[in-house]
Residue, then its C-alpha position, 0 to 999 in steps of 0.5 A: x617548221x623546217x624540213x628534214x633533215x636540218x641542215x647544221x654547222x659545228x661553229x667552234x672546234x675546239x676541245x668540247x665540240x669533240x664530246x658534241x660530235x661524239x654524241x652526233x655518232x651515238x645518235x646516228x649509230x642509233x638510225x637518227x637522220x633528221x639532222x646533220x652537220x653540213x658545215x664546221x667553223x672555226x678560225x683555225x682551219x685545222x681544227x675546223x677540217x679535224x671536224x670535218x674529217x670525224x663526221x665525214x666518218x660519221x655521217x659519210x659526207x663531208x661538212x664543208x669548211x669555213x673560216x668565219x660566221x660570216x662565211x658561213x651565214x653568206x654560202x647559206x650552208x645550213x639552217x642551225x648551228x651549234x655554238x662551242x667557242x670560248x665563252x666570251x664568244x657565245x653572244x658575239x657569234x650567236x648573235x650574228x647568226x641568229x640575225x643571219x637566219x640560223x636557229x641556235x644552240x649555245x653552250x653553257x653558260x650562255x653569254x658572258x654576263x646577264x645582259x649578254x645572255x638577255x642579248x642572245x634572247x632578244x636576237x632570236x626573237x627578233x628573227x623568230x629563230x629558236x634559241x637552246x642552251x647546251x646544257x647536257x648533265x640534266x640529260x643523263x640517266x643518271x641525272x634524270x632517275x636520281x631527279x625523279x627518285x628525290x623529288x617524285x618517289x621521293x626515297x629519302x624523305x623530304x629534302x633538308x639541306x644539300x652539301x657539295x664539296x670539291x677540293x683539290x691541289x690541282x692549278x689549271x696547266x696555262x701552257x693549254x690553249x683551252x686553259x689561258x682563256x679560263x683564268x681571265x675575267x673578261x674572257x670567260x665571264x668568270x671560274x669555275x662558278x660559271x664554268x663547271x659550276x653552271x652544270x651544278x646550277x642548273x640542276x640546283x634549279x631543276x631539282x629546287x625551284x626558285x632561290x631566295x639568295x645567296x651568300x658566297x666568299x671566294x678567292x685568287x690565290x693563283x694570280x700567274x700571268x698568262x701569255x698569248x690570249x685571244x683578244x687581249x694578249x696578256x693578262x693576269x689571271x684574276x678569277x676565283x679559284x676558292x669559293x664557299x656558298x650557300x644558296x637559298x631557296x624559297x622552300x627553305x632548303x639550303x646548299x653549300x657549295x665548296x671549292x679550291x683547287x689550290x689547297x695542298x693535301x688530300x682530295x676532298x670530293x662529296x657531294x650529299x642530299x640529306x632527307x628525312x629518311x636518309x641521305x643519296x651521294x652522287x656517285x660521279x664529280x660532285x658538280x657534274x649532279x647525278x651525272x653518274x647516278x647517285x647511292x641511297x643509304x637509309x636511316x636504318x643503314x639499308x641502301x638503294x644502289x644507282x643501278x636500282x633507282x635507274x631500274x625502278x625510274x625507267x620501269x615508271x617512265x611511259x613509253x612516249x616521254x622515254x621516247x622523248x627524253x632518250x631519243x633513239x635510246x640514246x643516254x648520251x647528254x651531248x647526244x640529247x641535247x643536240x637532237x632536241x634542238x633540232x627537232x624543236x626546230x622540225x616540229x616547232x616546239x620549245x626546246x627542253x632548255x632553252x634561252x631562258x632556261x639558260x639564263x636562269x642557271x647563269x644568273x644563279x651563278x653570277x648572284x654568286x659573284x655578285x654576293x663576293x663582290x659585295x664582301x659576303x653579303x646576301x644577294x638576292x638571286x631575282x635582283x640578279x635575274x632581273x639586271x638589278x644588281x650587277x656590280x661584278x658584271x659591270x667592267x665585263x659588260x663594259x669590255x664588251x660595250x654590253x651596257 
């Protein structure tokens, strides 16, 4: 076991490591002191001293800078590191630090591709460092009463089908650092499947167990050439921005999952669980699942508003596993996420997501591209799992000299 307080690096500071610090302050502000950040990575200094400078105002001391892992893992300056780079980045890094000693927690969607994501695995193995995925949406209040509300005290009834549909008129802005990588295949393993869509995925497994297959159709109808990407320079955008598919599970159940963001006209965004005694709709971004709680509507037309699943789900939940599952009474999922790594670490337990969770979710999403790459068809998610199927994946891996 390490010793407290664990000592971690912020490898990354880009856009999302900002919701990651912001949940370090919830925490602290809470009297959390079994972890803190020591040292902030990134090839742009700037970003990495912007960092630096937020938790100094946090924790009262101030990370020190680096401007490589390598750096980093050479001046021995902390135990674990939290991985917010670019997807394309996500092995490459982890990699490198779990062989360099360090425990580590990646962002989603962990790894480019499968075989990338079973890479990271491998690596924390072999050093005996533990692997998390960063995954906060199952984390949330909202996320977790909503769970225990359709699955344990099951209000609606038995589920029967799930229907999520986002659609909008909104091209990414590519004038945006944070946006060019996101367009192009080899950089960011795929869209918005593999993007936000992981967050979706997740929960799809969290709440519905094992999936049988998918079928999916998808599209580019943005194909803009985009200018001063890393490691490739320019290239057009060439991943999905229109989908449809349908997941089985092996229960039965069913979700369709609808997107486009270059549809013309009025936003449509709903996302319905249909039971036998009536229907729950997420009250946030219907990807984001029961991120910001979910209504009831019963057959008879009564309803069960989120902020009373949250009462009822709380007032069952014991004492101990609230304790776990809101640290310090912390609901912030950036928060949770970073505190149960590290006390996985202290206590040498198993982190509530870890590697393997990770890759469980990731592979859902590439059945999704696998069934699209091969016209529609049915694919099966273990084929996925297992590295049996992957067509789609194949000029990534290659790019990457994965397999």
């Amino acid at each position: 076991m390490a010793k407290s307080p664990l000592r971690l690096a912020l490898v990354g500071c880009g856009g999302i490591s900002g919701a990651h610090v912001k949940g370090y302050k919830d925490l602290v502000a809470r009297g959390c002191d079994t972890f803190r950040f020591t040292a902030c990575v990134d090839v742009s200094e700037e970003n990495a001293k912007k960092r630096a400078a937020e938790i100094k105002e946090i924790q009262g001391t101030e990370p020190a800078v680096f401007g490589s892992v390598e750096a980093l893992i050479k001046a021995r300056a902390a135990d674990a590191a939290d991985v917010c780079l670019p997807h394309c980045f996500h092995h490459t890094a982890s990699i490198e630090l779990l062989e360099g000693g360090l425990h580590v927690l990646c962002e989603k969607p962990i790894g480019i591709s499968v075989a990338a994501t079973k890479k990271i695995i491998e690596a924390g193995k072999k050093a005996k460092r533990t692997v998390a995925t960063a995954e906060n949406v199952r984390r949330y209040l909202g996320a977790r009463a909503c769970r225990w509300a359709l699955l344990e005290k099951k209000v609606i009834g038995d589920i029967r089908a799930v229907h999520v549909t986002y659609i909008t008129s909104q091209p990414f802005d590519l004038t945006k650092p944070a946006m060019k990588w996101r367009v192009v295949k080899n950089l960011v393993g795929g869209g918005m499947i593999m993007d936000s869509g992981a967050h979706f995925t997740d929960m799809m497994l969290h709440m519905f167990g094992d999936v049988e297959d998918v079928t999916c159709v998808m599209r580019t109808h943005d194909d803009r050439e985009v200018d001063g990407l890393p490691i490739i320079g320019k290239a057009k955008a060439d991943v999905e921005d229109a989908w449809h598919a349908v997941i089985r599970f092996k229960s039965g159940l069913y979700a369709s999952w609808t997107y486009a963001r270059g549809f013309p006209g009025a936003e449509v965004s709903s996302a319905c669980y249909y039971g036998s005694k009536g229907m729950m709709k997420d009250a946030g971004f219907p990807f984001h699942c029961f991120q910001e709680g979910g209504n009831a509507t019963m057959a008879d037309g009564k309803t069960i508003t989120r902020e009373q699943i949250y009462q009822d789900y709380l007032l069952q939940l014991p004492q101990a596993e609230r304790e776990q599952l809101f640290p310090y009474g912390c609901t912030n999922g950036f928060g949770i996420e970073i505190w149960d790594f590290c006390d996985a670490i202290l206590k040498g337990r198993k982190p509530e997501m870890d590697g393997t969770d990770g890759l469980r979710a990731k592979a859902l999403c590439e059945t999704c591209y696998e069934s699209a790459h091969r016209g529609g068809a049915p694919v099966k998610y273990e084929d996925v799992l297992s590295g049996k199927v992957r067509d789609y994946q194949k000029p990534i891996d290659k790019f990457w000299k994965l397999a």
